[in-house]
C-alpha positions in Angstrom: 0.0 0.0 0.0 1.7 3.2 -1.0 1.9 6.0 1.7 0.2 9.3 1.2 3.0 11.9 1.9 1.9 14.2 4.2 1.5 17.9 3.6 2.7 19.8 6.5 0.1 22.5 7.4 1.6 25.9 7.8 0.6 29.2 10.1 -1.8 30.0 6.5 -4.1 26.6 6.9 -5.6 28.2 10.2 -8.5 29.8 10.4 -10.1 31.9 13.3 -13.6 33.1 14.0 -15.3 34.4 16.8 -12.9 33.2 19.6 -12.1 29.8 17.9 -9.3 28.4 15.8 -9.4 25.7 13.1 -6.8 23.6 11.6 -7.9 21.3 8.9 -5.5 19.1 7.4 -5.3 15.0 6.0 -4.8 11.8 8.0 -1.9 11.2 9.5 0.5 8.3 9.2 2.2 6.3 11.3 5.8 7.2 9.2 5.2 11.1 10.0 3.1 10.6 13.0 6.3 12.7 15.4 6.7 15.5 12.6 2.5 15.2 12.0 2.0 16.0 16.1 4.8 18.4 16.5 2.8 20.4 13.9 -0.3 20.1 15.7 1.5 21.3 19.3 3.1 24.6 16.7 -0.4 25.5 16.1 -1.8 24.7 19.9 -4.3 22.1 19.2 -5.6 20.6 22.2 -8.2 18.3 20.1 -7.7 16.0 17.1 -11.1 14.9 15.3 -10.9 12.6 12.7 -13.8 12.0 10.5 -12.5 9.1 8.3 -11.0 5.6 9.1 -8.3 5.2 11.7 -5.1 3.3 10.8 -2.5 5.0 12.9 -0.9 4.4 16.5 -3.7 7.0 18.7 -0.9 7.1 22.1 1.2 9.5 21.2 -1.6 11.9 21.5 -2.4 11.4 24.3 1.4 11.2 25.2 1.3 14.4 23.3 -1.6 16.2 25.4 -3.8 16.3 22.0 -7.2 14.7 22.5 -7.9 13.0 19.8 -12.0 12.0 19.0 -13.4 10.2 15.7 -16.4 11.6 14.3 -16.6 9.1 11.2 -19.1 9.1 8.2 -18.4 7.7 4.7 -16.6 9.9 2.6 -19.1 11.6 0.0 -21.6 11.8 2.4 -23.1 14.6 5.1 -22.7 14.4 9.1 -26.3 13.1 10.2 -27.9 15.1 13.1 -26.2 12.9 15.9 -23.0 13.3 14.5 -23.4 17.3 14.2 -24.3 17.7 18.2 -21.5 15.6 18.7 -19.2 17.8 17.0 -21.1 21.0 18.4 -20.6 19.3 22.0 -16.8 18.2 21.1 -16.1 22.3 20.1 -18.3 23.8 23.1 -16.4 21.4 25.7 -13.2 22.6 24.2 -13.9 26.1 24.0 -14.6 26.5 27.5 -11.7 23.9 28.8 -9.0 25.0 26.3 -10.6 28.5 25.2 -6.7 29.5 23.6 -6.6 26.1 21.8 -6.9 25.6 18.4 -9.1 22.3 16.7 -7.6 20.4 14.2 -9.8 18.2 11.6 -8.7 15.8 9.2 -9.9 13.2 6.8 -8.7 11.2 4.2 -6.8 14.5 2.3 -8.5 16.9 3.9 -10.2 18.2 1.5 -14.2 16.7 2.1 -15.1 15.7 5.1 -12.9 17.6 7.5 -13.7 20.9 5.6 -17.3 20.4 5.7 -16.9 19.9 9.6 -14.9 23.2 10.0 -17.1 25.0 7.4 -20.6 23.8 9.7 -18.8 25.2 12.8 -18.2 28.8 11.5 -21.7 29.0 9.7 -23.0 27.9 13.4 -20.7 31.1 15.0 -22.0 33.4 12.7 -19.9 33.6 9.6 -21.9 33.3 6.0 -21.7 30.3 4.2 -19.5 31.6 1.1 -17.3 33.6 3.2 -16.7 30.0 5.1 -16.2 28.4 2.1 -13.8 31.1 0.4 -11.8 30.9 3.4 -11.4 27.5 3.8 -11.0 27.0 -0.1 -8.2 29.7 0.5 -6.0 27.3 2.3 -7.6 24.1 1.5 -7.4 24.2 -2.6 -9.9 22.0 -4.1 -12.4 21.5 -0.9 -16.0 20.7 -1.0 -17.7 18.6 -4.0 -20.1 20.6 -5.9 -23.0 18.5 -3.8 -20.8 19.1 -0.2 -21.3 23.0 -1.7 -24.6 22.8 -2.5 -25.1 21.4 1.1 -23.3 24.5 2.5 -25.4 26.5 0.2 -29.0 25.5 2.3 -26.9 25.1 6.0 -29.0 26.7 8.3 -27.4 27.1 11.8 -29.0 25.0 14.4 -27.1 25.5 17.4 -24.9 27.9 20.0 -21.5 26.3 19.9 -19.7 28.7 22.3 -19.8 32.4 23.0 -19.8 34.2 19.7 -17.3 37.0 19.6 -17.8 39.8 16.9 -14.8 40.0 14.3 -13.8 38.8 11.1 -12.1 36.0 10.1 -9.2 36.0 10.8 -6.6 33.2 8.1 -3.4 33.2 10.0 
């Protein structure tokens, strides 16, 4: 099985809204796992959130500090409401516990399901849908299938996630 190289995420893949921070980036591997986590701790993430199959060693988070949680649903597909309050309770929780912190998401590439995650999360603290989507495609070239867009397109928030703060985006 061939290994994916990984694309190190730089200071430009984060984005901040309204008190939180995202980091969206691909799966990690088990050959880059050290180099993958040291890049998590450069951008403060206190949680991990995986949304696609797991096939790497999960201690050295923990070892790390980085909490790591899987949120999966086949690729191509939309979170279902469970998954969505999970995420929304996964972001409140670390908002208040870790309120500096940043949140990293990744999937397969990064590109799908971890970008629809992050992109739900700043529609639900206040930021328009194609503002969330221009950002995210900003760091994250080639995110969101036309139907993960169309999605996006109707999203209507549906819950508080933390303490909106007012300011703009902010792409670090």
């Amino acid at each position: 099985m061939p290994v994916t190289p990984v694309r190190p995420s730089t200071p430009t893949d984060v984005i901040e809204f309204a008190g939180m921070r995202f980091l969206i980036t691909d799966t990690p591997h088990n050959i880059t796992l050290r180099r993958y986590i040291r890049n998590l701790q450069n951008h403060d993430v206190s949680l991990l959130v995986g949304v696609c199959d797991v096939n790497y060693d999960l201690t050295p988070f923990a070892d790390a500090g980085i909490e790591l949680k899987i949120l999966h649903f086949p690729n191509g597909t939309f979170p279902n409401e469970r998954l969505k309050k999970q995420w929304f309770r996964l972001l409140h929780e670390n908002i208040t516990e870790h309120p500096d912190t940043c949140v990293a998401v990744h999937c397969q590439s990064g590109l799908g399901r971890a970008a629809l995650l992050v992109a739900i999360a700043l529609i639900e603290l206040g930021m328009s849908f194609d503002i969330a989507v221009a950002a995210i495609r900003s760091r994250r070239r080639g995110a969101f299938s036309e139907a993960q867009y169309e999605y996006l397109s109707h999203y209507q928030p549906e819950l508080f996630i933390g303490q909106r703060k007012s300011g703009n985006c902010t792409l670090q």
